[in-house]
C-alpha positions as CSV (number, residue, x, y, z in Angstrom):
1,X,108.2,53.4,38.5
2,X,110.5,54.6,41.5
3,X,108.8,55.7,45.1
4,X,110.6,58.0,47.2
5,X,110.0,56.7,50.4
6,X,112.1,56.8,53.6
7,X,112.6,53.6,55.1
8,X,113.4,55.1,58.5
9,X,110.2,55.5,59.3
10,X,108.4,53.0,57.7
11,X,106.8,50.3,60.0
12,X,108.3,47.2,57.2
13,X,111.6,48.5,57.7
14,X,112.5,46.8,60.5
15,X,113.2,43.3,61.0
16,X,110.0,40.5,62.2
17,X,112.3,39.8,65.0
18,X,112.6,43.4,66.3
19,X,108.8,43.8,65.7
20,X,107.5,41.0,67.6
21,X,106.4,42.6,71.5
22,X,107.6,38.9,72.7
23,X,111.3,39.7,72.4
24,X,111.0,43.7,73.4
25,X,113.1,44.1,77.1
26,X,110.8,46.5,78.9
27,X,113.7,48.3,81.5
28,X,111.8,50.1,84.2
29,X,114.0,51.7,86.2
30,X,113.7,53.0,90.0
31,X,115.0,55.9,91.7
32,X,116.6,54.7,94.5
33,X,114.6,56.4,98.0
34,X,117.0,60.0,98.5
35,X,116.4,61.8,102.0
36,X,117.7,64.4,101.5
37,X,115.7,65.5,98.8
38,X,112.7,64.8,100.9
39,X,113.4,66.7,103.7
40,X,114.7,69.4,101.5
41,X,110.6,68.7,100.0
42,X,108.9,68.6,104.1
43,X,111.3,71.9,104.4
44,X,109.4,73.7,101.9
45,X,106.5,73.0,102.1
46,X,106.4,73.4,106.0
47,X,107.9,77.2,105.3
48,X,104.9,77.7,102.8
49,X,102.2,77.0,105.6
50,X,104.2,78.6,108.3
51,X,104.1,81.7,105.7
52,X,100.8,81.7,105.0
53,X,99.5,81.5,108.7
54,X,101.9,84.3,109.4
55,X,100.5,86.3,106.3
56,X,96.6,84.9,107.9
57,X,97.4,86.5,111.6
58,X,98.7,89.9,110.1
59,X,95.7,90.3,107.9
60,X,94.0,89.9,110.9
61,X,95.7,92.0,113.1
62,X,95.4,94.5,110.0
63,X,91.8,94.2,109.9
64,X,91.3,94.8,113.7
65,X,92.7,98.2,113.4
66,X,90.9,99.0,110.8
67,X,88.1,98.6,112.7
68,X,89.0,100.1,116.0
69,X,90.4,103.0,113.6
70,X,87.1,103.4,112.0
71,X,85.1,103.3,115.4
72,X,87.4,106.0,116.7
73,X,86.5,107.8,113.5
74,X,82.5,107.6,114.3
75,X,83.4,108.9,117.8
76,X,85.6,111.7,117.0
77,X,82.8,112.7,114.1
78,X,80.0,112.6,116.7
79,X,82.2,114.7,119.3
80,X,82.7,117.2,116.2
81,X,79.1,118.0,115.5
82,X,78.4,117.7,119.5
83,X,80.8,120.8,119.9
84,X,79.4,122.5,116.9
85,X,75.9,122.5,118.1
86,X,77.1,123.7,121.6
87,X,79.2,126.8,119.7
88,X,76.2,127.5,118.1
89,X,74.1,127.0,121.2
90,X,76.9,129.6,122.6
91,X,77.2,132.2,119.7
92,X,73.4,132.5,119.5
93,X,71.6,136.2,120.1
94,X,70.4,136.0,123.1
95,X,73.8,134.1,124.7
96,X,76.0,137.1,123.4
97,X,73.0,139.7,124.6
98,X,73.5,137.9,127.9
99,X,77.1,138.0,127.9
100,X,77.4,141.6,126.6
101,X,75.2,142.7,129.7
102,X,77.1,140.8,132.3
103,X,80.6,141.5,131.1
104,X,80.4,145.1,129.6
105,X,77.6,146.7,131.3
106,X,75.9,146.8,128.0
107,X,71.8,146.9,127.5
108,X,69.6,147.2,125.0
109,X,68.9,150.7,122.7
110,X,66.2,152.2,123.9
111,X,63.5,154.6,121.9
112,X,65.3,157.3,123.2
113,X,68.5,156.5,122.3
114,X,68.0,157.1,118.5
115,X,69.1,160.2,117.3
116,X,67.4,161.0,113.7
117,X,69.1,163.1,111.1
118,X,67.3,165.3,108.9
119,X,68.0,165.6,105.4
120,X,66.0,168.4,104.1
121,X,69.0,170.2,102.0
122,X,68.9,167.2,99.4
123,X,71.8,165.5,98.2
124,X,74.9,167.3,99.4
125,X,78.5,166.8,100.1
126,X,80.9,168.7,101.8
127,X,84.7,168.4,100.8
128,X,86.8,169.5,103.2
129,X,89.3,172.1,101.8
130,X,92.1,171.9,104.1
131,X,93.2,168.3,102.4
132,X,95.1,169.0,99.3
133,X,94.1,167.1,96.5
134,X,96.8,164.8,94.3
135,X,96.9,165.0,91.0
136,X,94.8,162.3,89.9
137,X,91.8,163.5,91.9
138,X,91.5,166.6,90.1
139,X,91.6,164.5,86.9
140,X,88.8,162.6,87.8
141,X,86.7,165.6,89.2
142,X,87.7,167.8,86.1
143,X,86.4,164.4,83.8
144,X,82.9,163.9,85.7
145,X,82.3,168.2,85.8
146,X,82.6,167.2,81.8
147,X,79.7,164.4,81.7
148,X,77.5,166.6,84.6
């Protein structure tokens, strides 16, 4: 009976002299110090904070106008209903009253001032003839002397 085994990864495969951790060379190998690549490193990481304080002061100044922005908001909407009550204050009865005696001359109606129509005949309306009426008026007269 064959097995189909492959030897190249098989533990057994390799010789006891290979195996043994005695014999193993263990290379470690250094990097040799580079400067350039660490000042190339305190380069960028020196930018990074110097960007993110400048992105720290902006948000800041940012933030301070949008306050001062939103306090000149409060003050503008307070001066807004402060000149709407004084229009109203202004456009009340008894200011235009006042202001319609001492500019025009005008005064109140009096009792005797009304002048009362009487209406006795009923419901009447007097056309005047002398207008010529247009085509379409006679229509619509001719159409509601139908339905009267």
């Amino acid at each position: 009976m064959t097995f189909k085994t492959n030897l190249a990864y098989s533990r057994d495969a390799l010789p006891r002299e290979q195996k043994s951790p005695a014999r193993i060379k263990r290379v470690r190998s250094f990097r040799k110090f580079n400067p350039i690549r660490s000042i190339f490193a305190v380069l960028i990481v020196s930018g990074l904070l110097v960007f993110l304080i400048f992105s720290m002061v902006r948000m800041n100044e940012m933030v301070f106008e949008v306050n001062s922005l939103e306090k000149e908001y409060r003050v503008q909407q307070s001066e807004y209903i402060r000149l709407n009550c004084e229009l109203e204050r202004k456009m009340g009865y008894l200011n235009l009253e006042e202001y319609a005696k001492a500019k025009w001359g005008m005064k109140k109606q009096s009792s005797n001032q009304i002048i009362y129509v009487n209406s006795s005949l009923g419901n009447s309306i007097e056309i005047d003839e002398e207008n010529s009426k247009n085509i379409l008026d006679s229509f619509i007269d001719a159409i509601n002397n139908l339905f009267s």
